[in-house]
N, C-alpha and C positions, 0 to 999 in steps of 0.2 A: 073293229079294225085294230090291228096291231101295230104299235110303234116300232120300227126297227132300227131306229137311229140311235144308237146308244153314246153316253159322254164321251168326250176326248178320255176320260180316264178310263175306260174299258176297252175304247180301240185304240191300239199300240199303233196304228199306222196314223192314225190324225193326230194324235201326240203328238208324234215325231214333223209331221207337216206344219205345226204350231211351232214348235221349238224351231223348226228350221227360219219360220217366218220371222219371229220376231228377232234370232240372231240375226238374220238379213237385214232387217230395220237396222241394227244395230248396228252395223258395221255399214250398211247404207251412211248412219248419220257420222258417223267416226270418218269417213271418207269424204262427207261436206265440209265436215269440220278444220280437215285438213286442207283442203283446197282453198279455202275463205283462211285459214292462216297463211299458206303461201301467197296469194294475193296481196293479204294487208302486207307483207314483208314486201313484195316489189313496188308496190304504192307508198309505203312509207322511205322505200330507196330511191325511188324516181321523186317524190315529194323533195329531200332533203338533199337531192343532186341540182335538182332546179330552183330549191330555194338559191343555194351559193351561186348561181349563173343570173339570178334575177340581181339579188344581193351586188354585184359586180357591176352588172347595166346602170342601177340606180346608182350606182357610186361612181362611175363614170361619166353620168349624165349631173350628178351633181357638181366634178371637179368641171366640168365643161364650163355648166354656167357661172361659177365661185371666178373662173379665168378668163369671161368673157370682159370684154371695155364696159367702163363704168357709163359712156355715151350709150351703148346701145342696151343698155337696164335702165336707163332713165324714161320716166314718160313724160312727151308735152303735151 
């Protein structure tokens, strides 16, 4: 029985099938990689919008109580 299947290095067509494959990987991962960098950039800009708006509540909610009567901070 004769083998007919010979290496990628003698057939010019699965060569080129290989090489196409793996650039496809390649540019597959370069394309994840980008999109998980645009994400962290809108999560670290929505992070750092909502920190200064939480920032403001607690500061607000602080001068609140600082201004509240000294009767209604006391416990009996």
């Amino acid at each position: 029985m004769k083998n007919t299947e010979q290496p990628a290095i003698f057939c010019p067509q699965a060569a080129v099938r290989f090489r196409r494959r793996v650039r496809c990987r390649g540019q597959t991962l370069v394309e994840y990689a980008l999109i998980l960098a645009m994400i962290s950039i809108v999560i670290v800009g929505v992070i750092v919008k909502l920190g200064v708006q939480v920032s403001s509540v607690y500061s607000t909610i602080d001068s609140q109580i600082s201004n509240a009567p000294a009767a209604a901070n006391s416990t009996h």
